[in-house]
Backbone as CSV, one residue per row, in Angstrom:
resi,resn,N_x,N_y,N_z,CA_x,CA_y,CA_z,C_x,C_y,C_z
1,UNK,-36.621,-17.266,182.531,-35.256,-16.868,182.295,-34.491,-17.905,181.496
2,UNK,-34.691,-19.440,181.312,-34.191,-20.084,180.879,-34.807,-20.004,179.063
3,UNK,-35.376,-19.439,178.712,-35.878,-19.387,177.611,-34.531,-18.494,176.460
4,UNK,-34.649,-18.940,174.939,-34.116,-17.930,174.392,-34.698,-16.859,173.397
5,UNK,-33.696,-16.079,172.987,-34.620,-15.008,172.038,-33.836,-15.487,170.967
6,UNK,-34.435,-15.528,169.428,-34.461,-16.077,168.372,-33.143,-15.972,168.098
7,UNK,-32.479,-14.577,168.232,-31.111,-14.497,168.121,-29.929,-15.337,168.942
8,UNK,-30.794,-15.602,169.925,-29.501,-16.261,170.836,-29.962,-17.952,170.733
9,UNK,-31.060,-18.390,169.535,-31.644,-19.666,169.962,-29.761,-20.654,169.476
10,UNK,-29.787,-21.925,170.071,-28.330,-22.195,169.933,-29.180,-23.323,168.210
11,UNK,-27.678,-23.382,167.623,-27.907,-23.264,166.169,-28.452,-24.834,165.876
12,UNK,-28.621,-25.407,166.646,-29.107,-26.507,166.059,-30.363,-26.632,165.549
13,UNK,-31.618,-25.583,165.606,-32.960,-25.838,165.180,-32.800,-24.265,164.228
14,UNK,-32.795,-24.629,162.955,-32.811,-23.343,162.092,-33.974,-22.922,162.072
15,UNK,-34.562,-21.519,162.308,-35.763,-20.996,162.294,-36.579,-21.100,160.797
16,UNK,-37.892,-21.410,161.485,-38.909,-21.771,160.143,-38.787,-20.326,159.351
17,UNK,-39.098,-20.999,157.829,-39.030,-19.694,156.678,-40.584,-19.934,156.357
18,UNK,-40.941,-19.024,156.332,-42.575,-18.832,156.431,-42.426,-18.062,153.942
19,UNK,-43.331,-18.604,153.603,-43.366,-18.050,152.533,-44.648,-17.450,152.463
20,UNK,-44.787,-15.789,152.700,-46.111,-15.020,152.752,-46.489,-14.700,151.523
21,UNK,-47.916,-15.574,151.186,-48.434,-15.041,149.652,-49.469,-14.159,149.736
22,UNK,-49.328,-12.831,149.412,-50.553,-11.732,150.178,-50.503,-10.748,149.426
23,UNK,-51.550,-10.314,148.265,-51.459,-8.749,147.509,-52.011,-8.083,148.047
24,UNK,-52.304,-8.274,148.976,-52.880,-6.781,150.264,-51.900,-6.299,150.657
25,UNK,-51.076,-5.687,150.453,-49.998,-4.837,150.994,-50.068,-4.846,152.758
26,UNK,-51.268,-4.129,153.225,-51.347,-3.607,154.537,-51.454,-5.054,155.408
27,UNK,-51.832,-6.087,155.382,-52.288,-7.725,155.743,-50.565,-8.052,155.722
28,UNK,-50.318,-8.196,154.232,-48.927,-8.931,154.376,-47.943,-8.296,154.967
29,UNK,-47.828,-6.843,155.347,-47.017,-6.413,156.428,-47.204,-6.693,157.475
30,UNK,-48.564,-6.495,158.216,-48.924,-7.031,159.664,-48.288,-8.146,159.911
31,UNK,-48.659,-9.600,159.055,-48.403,-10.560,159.204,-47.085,-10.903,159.538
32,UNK,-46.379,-10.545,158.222,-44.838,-10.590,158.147,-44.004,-9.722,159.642
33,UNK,-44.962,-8.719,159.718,-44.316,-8.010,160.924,-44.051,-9.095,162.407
34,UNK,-45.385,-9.770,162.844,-46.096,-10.635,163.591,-44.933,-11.879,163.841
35,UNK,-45.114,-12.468,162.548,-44.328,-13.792,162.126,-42.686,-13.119,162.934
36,UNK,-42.050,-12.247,162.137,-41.088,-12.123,162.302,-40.225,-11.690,164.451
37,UNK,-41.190,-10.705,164.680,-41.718,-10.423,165.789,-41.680,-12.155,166.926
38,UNK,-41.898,-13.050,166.485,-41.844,-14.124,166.884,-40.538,-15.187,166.433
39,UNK,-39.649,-14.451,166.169,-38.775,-15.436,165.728,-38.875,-15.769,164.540
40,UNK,-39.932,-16.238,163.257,-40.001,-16.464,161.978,-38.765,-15.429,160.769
41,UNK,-38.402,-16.499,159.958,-38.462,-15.711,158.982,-39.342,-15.842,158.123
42,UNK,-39.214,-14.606,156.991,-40.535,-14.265,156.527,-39.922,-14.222,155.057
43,UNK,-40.297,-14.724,153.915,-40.412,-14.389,152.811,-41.598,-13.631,152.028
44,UNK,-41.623,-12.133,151.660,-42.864,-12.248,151.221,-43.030,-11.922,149.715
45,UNK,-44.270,-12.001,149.015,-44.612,-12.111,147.956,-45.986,-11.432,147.176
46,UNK,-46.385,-11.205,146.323,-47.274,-10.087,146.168,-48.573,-11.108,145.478
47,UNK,-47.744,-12.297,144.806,-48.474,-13.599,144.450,-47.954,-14.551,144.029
48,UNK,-48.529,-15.467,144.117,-47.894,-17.019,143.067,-46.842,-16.899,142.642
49,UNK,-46.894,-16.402,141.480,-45.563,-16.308,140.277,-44.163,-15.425,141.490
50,UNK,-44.662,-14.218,142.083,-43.691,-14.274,143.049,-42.920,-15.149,143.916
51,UNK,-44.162,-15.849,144.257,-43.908,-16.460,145.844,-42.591,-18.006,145.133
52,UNK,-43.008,-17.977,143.929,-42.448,-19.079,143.423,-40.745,-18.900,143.176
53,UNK,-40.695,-17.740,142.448,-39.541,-16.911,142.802,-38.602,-17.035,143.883
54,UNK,-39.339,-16.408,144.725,-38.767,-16.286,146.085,-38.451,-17.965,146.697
55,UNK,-39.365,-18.481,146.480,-39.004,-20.047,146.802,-37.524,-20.581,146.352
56,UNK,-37.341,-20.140,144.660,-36.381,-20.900,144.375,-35.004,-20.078,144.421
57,UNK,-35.212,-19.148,145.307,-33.889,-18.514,146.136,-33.748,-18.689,147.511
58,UNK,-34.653,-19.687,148.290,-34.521,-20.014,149.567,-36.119,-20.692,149.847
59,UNK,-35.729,-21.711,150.054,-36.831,-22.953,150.327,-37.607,-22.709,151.844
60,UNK,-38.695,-22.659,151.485,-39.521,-22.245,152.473,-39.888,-23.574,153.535
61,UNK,-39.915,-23.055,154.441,-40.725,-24.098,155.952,-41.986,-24.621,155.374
62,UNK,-42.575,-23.846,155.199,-43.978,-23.376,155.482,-44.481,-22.309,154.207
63,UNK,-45.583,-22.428,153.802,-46.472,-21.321,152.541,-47.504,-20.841,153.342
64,UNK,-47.444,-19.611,153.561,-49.087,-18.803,153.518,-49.322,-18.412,152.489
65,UNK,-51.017,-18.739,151.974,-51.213,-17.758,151.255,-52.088,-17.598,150.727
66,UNK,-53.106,-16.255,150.438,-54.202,-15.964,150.393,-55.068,-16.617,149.323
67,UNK,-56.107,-17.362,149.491,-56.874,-18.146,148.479,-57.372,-17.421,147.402
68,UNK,-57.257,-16.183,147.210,-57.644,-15.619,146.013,-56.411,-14.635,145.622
69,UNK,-55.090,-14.922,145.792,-54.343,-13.740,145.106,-54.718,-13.845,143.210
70,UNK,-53.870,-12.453,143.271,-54.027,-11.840,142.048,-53.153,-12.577,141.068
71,UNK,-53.094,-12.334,139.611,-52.199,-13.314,138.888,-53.066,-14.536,138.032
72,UNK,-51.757,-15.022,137.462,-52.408,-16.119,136.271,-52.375,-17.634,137.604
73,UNK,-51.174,-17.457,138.240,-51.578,-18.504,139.305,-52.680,-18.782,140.090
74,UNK,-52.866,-19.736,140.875,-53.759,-20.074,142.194,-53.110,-20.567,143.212
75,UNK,-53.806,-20.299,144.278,-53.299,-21.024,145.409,-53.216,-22.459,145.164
76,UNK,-53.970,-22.950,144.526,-54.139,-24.357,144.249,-53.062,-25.068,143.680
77,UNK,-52.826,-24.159,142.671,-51.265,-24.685,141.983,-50.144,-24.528,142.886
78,UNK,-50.459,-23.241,143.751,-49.520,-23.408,144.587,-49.173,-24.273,145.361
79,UNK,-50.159,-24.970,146.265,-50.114,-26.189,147.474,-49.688,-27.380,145.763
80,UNK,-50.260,-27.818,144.633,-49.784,-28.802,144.398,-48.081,-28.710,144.439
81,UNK,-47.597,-27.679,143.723,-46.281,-27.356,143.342,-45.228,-27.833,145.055
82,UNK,-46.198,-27.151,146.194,-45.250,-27.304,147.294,-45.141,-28.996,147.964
83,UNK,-46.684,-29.435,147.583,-46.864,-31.119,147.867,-46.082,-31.802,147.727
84,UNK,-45.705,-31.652,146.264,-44.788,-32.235,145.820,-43.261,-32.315,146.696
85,UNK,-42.630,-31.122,147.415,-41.514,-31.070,147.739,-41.780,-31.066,149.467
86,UNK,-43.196,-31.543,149.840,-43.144,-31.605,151.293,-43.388,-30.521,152.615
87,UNK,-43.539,-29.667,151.046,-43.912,-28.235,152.279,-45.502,-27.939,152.800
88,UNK,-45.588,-27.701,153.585,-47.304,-27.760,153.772,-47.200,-26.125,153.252
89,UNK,-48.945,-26.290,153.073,-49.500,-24.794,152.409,-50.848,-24.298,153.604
90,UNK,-50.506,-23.262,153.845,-52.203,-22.884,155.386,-52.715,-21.767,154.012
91,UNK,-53.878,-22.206,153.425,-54.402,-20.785,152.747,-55.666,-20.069,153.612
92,UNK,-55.506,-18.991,153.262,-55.936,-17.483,154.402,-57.276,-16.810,153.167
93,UNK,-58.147,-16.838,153.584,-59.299,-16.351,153.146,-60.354,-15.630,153.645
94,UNK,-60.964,-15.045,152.879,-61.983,-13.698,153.174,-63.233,-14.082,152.762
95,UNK,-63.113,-15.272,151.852,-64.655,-15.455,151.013,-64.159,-16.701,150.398
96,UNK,-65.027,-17.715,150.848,-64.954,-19.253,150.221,-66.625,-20.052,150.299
97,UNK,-66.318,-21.106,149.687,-67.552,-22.132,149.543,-66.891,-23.368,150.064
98,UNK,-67.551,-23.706,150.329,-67.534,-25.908,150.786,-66.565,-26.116,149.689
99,UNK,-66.782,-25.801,148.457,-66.175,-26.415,147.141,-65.113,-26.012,146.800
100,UNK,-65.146,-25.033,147.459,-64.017,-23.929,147.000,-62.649,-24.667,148.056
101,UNK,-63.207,-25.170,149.451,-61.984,-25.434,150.315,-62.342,-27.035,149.941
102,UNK,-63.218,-27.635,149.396,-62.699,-28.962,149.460,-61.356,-29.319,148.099
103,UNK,-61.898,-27.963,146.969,-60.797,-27.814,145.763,-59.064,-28.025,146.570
104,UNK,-59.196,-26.721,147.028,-57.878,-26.348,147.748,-57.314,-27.807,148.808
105,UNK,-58.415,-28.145,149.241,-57.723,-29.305,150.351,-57.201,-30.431,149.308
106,UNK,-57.857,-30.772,148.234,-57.699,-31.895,146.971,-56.391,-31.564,146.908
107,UNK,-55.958,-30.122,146.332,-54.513,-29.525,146.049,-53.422,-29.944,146.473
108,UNK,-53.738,-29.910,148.501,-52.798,-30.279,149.361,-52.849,-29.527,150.195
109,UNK,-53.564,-28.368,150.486,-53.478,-27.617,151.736,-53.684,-28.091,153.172
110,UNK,-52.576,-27.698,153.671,-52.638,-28.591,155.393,-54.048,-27.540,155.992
111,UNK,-54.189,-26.690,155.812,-54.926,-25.933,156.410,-55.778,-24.464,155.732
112,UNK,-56.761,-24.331,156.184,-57.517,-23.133,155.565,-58.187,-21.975,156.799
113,UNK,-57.959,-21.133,156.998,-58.370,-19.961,157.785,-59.112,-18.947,157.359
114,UNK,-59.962,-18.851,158.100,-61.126,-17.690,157.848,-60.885,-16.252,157.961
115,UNK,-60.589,-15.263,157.445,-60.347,-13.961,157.693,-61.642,-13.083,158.157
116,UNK,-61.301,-12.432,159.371,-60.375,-12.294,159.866,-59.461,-12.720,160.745
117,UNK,-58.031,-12.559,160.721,-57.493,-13.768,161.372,-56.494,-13.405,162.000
118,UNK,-56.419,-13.265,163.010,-55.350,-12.572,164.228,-54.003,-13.139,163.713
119,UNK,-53.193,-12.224,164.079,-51.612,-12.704,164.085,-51.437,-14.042,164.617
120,UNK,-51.478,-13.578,165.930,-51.650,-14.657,167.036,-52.275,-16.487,166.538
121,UNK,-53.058,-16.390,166.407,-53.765,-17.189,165.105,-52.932,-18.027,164.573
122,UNK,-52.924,-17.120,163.487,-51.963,-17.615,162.659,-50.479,-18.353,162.758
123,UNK,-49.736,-17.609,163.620,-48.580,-18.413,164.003,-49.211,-19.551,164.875
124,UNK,-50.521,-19.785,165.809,-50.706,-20.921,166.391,-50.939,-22.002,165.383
125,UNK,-51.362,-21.732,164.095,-51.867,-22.700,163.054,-50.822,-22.662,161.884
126,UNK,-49.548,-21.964,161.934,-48.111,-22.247,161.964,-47.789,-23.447,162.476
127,UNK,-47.699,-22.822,163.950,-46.790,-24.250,164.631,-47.551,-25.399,164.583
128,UNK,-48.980,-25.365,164.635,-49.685,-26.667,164.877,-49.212,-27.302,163.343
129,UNK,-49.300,-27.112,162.272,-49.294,-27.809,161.134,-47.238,-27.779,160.849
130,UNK,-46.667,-27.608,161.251,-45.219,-27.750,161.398,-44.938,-28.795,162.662
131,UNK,-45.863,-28.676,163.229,-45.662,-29.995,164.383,-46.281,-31.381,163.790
132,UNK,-47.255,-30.947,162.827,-47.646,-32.568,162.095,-46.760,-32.728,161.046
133,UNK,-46.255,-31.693,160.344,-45.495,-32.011,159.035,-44.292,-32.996,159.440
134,UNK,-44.074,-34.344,158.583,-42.935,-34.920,158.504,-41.669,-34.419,157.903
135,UNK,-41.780,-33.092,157.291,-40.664,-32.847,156.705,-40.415,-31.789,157.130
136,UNK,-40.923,-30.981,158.057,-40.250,-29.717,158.561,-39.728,-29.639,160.005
């Protein structure tokens, strides 16, 4: 009973902005549904060049986002671009190599997940990498 619901949390801890990078339509709704469902807000994005967009109309907590979206971008550029400003990046994948996640970790990614990958999951490897980040 002493707990609150996101709406009533008192204003001193602004809720994390999750930036969802996902051209699966049906995935990035679940997710976003999930995230939000938990208190998150959710920015979402269809890819890169979106997600970048959306960034520079409201600065994200946190980046998800799928290691192979569609587009002239990469995830890779993505985690460097967010490194830079302190945001961690968790990229979400279906199909990788050793090389492929040691690329992405070089980038800056706090984290990499195997699909398939529960909601549940995911916000646990949310909070865990927002509890190491120094800047969020």
């Amino acid at each position: 009973m002493g707990g609150y619901s996101p709406c009533q949390r008192p204003m001193t801890a602004p809720l994390p902005i999750v930036l969802l990078v996902e051209d699966h339509e049906d995935s990035r709704g679940m997710y976003a549904r999930e995230l939000r469902r938990h208190g998150l807000e959710v920015l979402e994005a269809v890819d890169v060049v979106d997600g970048l967009s959306r960034a520079a109309e409201k600065q994200p907590t946190i980046v998800v986002s799928d290691l192979h979206p569609r587009g002239s971008l990469s995830t890779a550029d993505l985690c460097r671009r967010f490194r830079l400003q302190g945001v961690p990046v968790i990229a979400v994948t279906a199909v990788g190599a050793g090389s492929e996640y040691e690329a992405i970790r070089a980038a800056g990614a706090a984290a990499i997940l195997e699909k398939p990958v529960l909601p549940d999951t995911l916000l646990a490897e949310i909070r865990r990498v927002l509890s190491e980040s120094p800047h969020a």
